[in-house]
C-alpha positions as CSV (number, residue, x, y, z in Angstrom):
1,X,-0.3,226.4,-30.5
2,X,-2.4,224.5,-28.5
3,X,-2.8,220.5,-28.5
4,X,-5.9,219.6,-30.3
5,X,-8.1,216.8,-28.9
6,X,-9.5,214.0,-31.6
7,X,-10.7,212.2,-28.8
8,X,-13.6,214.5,-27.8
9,X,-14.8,215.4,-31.2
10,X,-17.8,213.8,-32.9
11,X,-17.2,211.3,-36.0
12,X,-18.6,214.4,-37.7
13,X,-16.4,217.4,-36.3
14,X,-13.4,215.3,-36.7
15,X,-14.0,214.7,-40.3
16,X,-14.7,218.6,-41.0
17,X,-11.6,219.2,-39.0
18,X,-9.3,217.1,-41.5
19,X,-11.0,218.7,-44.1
20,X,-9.9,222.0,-43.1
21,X,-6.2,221.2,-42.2
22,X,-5.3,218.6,-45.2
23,X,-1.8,219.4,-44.3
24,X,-2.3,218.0,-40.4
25,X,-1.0,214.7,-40.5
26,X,-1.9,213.5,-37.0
27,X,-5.5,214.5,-37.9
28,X,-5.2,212.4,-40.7
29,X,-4.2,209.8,-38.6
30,X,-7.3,210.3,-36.0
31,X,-9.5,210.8,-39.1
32,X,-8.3,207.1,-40.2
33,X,-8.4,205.3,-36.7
34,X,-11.5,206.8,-36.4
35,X,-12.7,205.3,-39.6
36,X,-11.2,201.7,-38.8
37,X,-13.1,201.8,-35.5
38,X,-16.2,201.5,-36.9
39,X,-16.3,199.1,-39.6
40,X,-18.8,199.9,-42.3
41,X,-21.9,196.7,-42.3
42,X,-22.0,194.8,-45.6
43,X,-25.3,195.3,-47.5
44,X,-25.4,193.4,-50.3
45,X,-23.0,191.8,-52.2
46,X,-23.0,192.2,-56.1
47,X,-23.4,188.8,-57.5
48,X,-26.8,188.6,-54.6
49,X,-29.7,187.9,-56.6
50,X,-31.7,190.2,-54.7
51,X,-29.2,193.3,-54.9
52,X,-32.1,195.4,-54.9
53,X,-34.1,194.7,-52.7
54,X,-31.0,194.6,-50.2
55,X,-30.2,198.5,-51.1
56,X,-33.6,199.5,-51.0
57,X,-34.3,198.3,-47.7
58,X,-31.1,200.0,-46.0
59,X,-32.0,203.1,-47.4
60,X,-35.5,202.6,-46.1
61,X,-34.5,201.7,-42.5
62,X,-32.0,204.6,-42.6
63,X,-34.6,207.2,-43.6
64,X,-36.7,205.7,-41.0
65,X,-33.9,205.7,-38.3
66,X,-33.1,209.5,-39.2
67,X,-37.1,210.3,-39.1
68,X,-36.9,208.1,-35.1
69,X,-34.0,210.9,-34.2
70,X,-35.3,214.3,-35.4
């Protein structure tokens, strides 16, 4: 069986991988280095009085961003 490389797969193709081979612990392992690599930016906090607002302006400039890409 051939070595499989984590390294050159896309954030994307390396979570479908895991997905297919649950049983695979070292892509498990990539899958969750992978995952603390990029930490995940803090919207809004629930006690904010403008919770709102905060969500519905990340979704906004994330449809926009995904609109500037395609």
């Amino acid at each position: 069986m051939s070595q499989i490389n984590y390294e050159n797969m896309t954030d994307a193709e390396l979570k479908q991988y895991f997905l297919k081979h649950r049983n695979n612990k070292s892509a498990l392992q990539a899958y969750l280095d992978r995952l603390n690599q990029n930490p995940r930016e803090v919207i809004a906090n629930p006690n904010d009085s403008n919770f709102d607002e905060k969500i519905q302006a990340a979704i906004l400039k994330k449809l926009q961003n995904k609109e500037i890409s395609n």
